[in-house]
N, CA, C and O of each residue as an XYZ file, in Angstrom:
316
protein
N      28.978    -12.755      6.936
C      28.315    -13.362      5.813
C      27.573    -12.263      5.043
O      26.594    -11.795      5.625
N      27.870    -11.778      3.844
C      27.188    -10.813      2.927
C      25.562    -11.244      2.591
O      25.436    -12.468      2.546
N      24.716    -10.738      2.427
C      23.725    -10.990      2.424
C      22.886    -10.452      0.906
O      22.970     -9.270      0.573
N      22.229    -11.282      0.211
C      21.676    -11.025     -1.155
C      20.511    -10.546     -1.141
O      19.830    -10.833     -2.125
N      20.124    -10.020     -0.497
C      18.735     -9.486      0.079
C      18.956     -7.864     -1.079
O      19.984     -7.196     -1.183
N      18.157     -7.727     -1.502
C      18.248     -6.166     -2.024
C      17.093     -5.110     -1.592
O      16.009     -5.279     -2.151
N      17.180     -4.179     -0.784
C      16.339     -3.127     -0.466
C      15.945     -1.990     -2.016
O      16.585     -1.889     -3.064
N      14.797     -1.355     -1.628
C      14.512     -0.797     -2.488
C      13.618      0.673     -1.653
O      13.152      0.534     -0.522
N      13.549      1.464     -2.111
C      13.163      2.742     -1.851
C      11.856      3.041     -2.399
O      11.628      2.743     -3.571
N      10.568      3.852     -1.356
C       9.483      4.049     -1.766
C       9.894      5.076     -2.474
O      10.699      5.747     -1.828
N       9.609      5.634     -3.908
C       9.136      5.986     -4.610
C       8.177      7.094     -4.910
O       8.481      8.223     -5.293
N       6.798      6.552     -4.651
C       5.975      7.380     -4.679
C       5.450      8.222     -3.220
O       6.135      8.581     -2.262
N       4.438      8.329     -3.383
C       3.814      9.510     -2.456
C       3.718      9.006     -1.335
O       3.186      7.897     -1.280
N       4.189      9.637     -0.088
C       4.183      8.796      0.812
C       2.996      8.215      1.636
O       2.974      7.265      2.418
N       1.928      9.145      1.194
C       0.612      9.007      1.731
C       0.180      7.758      0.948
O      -0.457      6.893      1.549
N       0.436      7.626     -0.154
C      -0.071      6.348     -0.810
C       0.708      4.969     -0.161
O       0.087      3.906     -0.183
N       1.944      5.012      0.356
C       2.198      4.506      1.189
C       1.936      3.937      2.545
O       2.202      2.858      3.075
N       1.279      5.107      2.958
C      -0.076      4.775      3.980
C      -0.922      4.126      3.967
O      -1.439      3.257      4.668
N      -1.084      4.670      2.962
C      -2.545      3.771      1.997
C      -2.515      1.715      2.424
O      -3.126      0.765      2.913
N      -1.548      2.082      1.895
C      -0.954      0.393      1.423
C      -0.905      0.222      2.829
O      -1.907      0.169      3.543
N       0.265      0.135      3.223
C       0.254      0.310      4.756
C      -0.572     -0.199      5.699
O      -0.183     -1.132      6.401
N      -2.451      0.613      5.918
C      -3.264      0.737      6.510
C      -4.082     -0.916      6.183
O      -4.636     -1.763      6.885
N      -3.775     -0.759      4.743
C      -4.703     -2.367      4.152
C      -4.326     -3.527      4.492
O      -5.067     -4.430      4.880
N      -2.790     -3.582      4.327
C      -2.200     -4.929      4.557
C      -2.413     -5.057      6.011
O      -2.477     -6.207      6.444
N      -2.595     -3.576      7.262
C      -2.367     -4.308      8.329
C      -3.689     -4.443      9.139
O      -3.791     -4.949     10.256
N      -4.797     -3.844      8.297
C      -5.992     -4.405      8.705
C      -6.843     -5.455      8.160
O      -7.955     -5.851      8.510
N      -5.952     -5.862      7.090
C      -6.408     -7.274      6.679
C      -5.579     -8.258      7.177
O      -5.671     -9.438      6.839
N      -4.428     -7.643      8.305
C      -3.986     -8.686      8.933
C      -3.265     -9.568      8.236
O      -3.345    -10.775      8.465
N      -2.364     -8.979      7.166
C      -1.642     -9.899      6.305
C      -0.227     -9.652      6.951
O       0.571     -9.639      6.014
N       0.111     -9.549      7.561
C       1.437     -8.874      7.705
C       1.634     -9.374      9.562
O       0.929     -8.777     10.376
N       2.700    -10.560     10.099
C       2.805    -10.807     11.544
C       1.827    -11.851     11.852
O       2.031    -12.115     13.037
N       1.178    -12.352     11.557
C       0.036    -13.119     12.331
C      -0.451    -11.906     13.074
O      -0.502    -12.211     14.266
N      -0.660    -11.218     12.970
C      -1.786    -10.065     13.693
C      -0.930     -9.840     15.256
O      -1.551     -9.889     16.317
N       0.303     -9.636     15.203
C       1.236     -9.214     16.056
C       1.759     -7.608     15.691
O       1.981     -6.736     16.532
N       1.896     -7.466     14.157
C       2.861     -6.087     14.202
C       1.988     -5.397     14.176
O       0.872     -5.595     13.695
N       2.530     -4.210     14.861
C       1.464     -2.954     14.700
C       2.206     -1.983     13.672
O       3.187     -2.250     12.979
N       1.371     -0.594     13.763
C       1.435      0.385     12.563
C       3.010      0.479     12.556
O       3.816      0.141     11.689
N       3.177      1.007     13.719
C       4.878      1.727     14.044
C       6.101      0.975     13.824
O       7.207      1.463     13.591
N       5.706     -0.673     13.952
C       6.832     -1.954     13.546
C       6.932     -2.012     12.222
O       8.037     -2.255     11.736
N       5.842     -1.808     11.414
C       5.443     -1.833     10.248
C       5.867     -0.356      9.385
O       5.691     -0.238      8.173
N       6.442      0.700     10.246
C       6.617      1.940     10.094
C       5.881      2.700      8.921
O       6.312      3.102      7.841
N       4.331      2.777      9.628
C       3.228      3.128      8.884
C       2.709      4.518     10.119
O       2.118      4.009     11.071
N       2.809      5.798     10.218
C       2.879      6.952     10.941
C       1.077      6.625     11.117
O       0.343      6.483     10.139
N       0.615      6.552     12.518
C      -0.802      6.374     12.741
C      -1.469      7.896     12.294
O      -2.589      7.915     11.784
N      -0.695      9.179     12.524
C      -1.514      9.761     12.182
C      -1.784     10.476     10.830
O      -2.263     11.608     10.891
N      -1.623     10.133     10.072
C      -1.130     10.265      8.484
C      -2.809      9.753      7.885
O      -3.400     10.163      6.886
N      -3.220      8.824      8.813
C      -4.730      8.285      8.336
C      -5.921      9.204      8.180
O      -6.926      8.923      7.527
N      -5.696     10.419      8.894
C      -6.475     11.302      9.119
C      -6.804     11.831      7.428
O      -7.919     11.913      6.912
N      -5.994     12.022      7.038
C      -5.691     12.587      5.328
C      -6.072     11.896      4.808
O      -6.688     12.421      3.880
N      -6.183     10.008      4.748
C      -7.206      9.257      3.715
C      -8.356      9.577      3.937
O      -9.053      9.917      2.982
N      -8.976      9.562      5.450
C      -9.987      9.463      5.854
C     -10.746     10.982      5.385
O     -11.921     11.012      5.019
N      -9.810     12.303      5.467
C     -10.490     13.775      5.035
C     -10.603     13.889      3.447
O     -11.008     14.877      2.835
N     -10.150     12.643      2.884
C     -10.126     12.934      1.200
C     -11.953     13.027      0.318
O     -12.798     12.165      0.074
N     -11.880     14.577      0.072
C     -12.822     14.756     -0.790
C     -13.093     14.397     -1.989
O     -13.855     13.463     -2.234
N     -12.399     15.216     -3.033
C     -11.728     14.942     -4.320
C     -11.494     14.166     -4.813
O     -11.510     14.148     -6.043
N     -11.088     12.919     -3.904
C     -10.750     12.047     -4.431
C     -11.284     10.655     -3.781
O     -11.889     10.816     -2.721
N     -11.165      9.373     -4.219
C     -11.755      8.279     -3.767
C     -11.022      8.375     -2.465
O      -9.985      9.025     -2.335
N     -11.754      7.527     -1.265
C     -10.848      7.432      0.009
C      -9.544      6.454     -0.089
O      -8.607      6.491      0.707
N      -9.654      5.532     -1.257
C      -8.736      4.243     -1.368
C      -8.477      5.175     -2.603
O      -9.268      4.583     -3.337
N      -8.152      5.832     -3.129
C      -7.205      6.611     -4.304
C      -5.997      5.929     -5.020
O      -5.791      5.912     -6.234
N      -5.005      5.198     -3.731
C      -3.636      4.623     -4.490
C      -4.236      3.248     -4.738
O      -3.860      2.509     -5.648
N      -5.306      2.922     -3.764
C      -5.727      1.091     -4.028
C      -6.704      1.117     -5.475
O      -6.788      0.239     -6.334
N      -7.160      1.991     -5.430
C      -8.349      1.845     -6.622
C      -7.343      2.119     -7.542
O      -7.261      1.211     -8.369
N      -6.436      3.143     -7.743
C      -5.217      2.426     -8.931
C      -4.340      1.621     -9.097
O      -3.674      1.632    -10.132
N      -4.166      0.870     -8.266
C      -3.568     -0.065     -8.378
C      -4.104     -1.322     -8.512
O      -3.400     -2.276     -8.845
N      -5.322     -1.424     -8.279
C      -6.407     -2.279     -8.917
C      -6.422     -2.104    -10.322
O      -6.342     -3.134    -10.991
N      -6.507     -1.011    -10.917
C      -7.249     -0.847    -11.945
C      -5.863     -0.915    -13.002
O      -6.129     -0.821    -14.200
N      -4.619     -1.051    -12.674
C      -3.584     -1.375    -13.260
C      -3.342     -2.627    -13.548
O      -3.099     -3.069    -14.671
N      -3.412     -3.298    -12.422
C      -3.399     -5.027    -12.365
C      -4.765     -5.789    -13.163
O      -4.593     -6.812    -13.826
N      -5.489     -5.451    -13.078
C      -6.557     -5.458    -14.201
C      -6.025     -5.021    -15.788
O      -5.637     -5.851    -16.610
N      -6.086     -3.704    -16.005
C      -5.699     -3.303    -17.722
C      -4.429     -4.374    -17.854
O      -4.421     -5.086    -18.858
N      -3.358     -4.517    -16.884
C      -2.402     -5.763    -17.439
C      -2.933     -7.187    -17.435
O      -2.872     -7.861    -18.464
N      -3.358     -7.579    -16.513
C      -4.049     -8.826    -16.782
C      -4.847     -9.003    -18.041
O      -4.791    -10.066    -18.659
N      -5.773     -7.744    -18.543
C      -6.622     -7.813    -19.661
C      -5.447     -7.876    -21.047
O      -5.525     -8.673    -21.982
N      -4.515     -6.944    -20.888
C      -3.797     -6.949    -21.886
C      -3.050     -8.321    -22.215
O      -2.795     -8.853    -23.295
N      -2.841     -8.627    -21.159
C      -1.852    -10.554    -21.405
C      -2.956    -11.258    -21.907
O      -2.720    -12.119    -22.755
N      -4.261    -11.042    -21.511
C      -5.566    -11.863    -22.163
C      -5.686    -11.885    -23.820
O      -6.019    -12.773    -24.605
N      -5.328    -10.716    -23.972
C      -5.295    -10.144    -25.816
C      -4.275    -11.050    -26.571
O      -4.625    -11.367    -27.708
N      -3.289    -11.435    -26.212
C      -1.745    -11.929    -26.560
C      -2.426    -13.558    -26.698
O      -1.697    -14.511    -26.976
């Protein structure tokens, strides 16, 4: 049976991937609080690098991606 499912490829940075990653599975959105990092194929030690971020916010890919979903939401508000 062929299946209509379509995969898609991360893209961006893979650390921002982490990012994402780390949120969904400590907010426990993801398994009923069964899958862990590695099922979820989120590398545990990759966290070390959000957690050492100077320069930049510690949530870096979340705070833009907030702040995207916002300027679009505001912009559909204008229309």
């Amino acid at each position: 049976m062929a299946s209509n499912k379509k995969w898609f490829d991360w893209t961006g940075e893979m650390i921002n991937l982490v990012e994402l990653g780390y949120a969904i599975y400590l907010s426990r959105q993801l398994g009923k609080d069964r899958a862990s990092l590695t099922e979820i194929g989120i590398p545990a030690n990759r966290f070390r690098e959000i957690k050492r971020r100077k320069r930049l916010s510690r949530t870096h890919f979340l705070d833009q991606m907030r702040q995207v979903l916002l300027d679009y939401m505001d912009g559909e508000d204008e229309l």
